[in-house]
N, C-alpha and C positions, 0 to 999 in steps of 0.2 A: 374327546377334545379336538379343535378343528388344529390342524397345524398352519405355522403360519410357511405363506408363501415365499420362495426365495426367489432372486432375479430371474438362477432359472427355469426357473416353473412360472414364471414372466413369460420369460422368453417363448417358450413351449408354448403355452394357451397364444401367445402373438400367430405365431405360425400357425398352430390349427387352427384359428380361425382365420387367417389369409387363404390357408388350402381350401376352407369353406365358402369366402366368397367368391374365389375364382374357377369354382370346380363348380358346374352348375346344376343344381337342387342340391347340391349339397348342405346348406344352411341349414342349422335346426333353429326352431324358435322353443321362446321362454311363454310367450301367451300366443294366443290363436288369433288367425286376422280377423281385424274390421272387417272386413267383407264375409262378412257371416253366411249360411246357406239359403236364410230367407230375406236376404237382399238379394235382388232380381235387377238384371239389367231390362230395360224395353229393346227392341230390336236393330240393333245398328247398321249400317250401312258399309260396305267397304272401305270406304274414305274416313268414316268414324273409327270404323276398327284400326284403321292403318292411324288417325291421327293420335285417338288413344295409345294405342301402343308404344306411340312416339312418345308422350307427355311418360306415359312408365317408365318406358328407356332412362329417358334423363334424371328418372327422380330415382332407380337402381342404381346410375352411376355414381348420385347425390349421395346415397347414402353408399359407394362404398369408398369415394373421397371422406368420408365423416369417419368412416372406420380406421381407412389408415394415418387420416389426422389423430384419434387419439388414441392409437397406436404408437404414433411418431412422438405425441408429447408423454406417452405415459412412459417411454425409453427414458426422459429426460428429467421426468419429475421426481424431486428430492422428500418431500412429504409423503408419509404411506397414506394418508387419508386422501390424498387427492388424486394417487396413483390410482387407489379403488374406485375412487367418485369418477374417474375417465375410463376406467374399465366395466363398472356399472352400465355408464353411457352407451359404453362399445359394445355389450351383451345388449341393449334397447334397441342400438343403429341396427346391429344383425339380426333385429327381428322384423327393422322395418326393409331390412336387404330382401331376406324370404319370401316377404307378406307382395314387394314390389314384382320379383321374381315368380312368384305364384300366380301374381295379375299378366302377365307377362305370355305366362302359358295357357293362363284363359283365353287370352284375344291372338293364343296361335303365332306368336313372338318369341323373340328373342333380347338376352341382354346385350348392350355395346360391345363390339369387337376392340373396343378402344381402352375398356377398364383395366386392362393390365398398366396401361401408358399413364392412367390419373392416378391410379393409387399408388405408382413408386413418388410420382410429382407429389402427391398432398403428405405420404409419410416422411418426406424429403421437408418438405414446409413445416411439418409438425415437431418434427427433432428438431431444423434449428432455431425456429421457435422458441421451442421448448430451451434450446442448449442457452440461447440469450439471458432469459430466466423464466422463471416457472410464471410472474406476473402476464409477461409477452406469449408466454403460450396458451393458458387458460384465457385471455383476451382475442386472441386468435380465435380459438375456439366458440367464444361466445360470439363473435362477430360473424363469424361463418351460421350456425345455426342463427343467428339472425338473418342472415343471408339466404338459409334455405328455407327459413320461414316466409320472406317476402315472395319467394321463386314460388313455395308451396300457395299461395293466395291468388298466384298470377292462372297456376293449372288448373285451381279448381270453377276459374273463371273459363278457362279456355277447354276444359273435358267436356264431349258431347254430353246434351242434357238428357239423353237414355243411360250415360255408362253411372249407374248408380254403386258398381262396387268397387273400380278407382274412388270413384269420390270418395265413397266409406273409406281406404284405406288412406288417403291424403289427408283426410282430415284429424285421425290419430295422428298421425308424422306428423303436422302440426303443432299439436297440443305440444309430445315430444321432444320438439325439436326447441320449443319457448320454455319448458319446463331446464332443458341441459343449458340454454343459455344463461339463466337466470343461474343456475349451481353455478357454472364458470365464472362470473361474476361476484357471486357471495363467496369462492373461495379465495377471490383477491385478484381477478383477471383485469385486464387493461381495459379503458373504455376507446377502442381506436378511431384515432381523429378522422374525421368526415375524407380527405383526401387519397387515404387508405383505404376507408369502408368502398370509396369510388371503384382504385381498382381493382377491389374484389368483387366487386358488383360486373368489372368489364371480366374479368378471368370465368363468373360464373356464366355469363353469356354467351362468351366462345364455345364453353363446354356445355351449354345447352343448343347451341347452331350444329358441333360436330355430333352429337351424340345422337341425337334426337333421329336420325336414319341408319347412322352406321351403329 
């Protein structure tokens, strides 16, 4: 009989998997990437690889802001079933953390030296979020994965047209990322007004400007 989980056995799985995204390869995954072994890239150019690499960066940081989002609302959420539907989420984000991280080491890269500095800012956003009430953070949540869904649409326009196993792997994050939005939503999340959605749109673009070299 499975036991059930207490806060802090919360707590515990929070941390190891922070130890895991900030420790690098460390991530395990739950399924194997999109970028299978008989997807083949054609042959890139230097400035391909360096911009590819760029476009991974940003969407590794993406998701490890998404982790410590609901990290930060699963602190605060008062329902058990919605504490698991964010920590479900968060065992998905860390597969998409690995899968970004793997591509990463393909094209002879590295992740942002800046991910420690996003992920205390987003866990920070997702607790008081979350502390306002559980509606304001599940809303949160879904508007951000709508967020990085429109960001995920914008890269697979701008990855060179040889890197064919980013593509494969942006385009599961996708699917993903509109699948978690949709559960925050039907668990009772906020619909956030257009002026809101605006400056998350500006916060994700700063953090696509810094990220994207450093």
């Amino acid at each position: 009989m499975n036991r059930k989980l207490s806060r802090t056995d919360h707590r515990i799985h929070r941390f190891d998997t922070l130890l895991r995204m900030l420790v690098p390869h460390a991530a395990r995954t739950s399924r194997p990437s999109p970028a299978t072994p008989e997807i083949r890239d054609e042959p890139l150019s230097e400035a391909e690889r360096r911009h590819a690499a760029g476009v991974m960066r940003v969407n590794h940081t993406g998701e490890v802001c998404a982790q410590a989002l609901y990290q930060g609302q699963g602190c605060s959420a008062q329902r058990p079933e919605v504490r698991d539907q964010l920590e479900q989420a968060a065992r998905e984000e860390l597969d998409h953390l690995a899968w970004c991280a793997e591509r990463l080491a393909e094209l002879h890269d590295r992740p942002s030296r800046l991910n420690p500095l996003f992920y205390a800012a987003s866990f920070g956003l997702g607790a008081v979020a979350g502390a306002v009430g559980e509606r304001v953070g599940l809303g949160l949540v879904a508007a951000t994965e709508e967020q990085a869904g429109r960001l995920l649409e914008k890269h697979l326009v701008k990855l060179p047209p040889g890197d064919h196993r980013s593509r494969a792997v942006l385009r599961q994050l996708a699917v993903d990322e509109a699948h978690h939005a949709q559960l925050a939503i039907e668990a009772g999340g906020l619909r956030f007004p257009a002026p809101i959605q605006a400056g998350m749109a500006l916060m994700a673009k700063v953090m696509t400007r810094s990220v994207y070299k450093i």
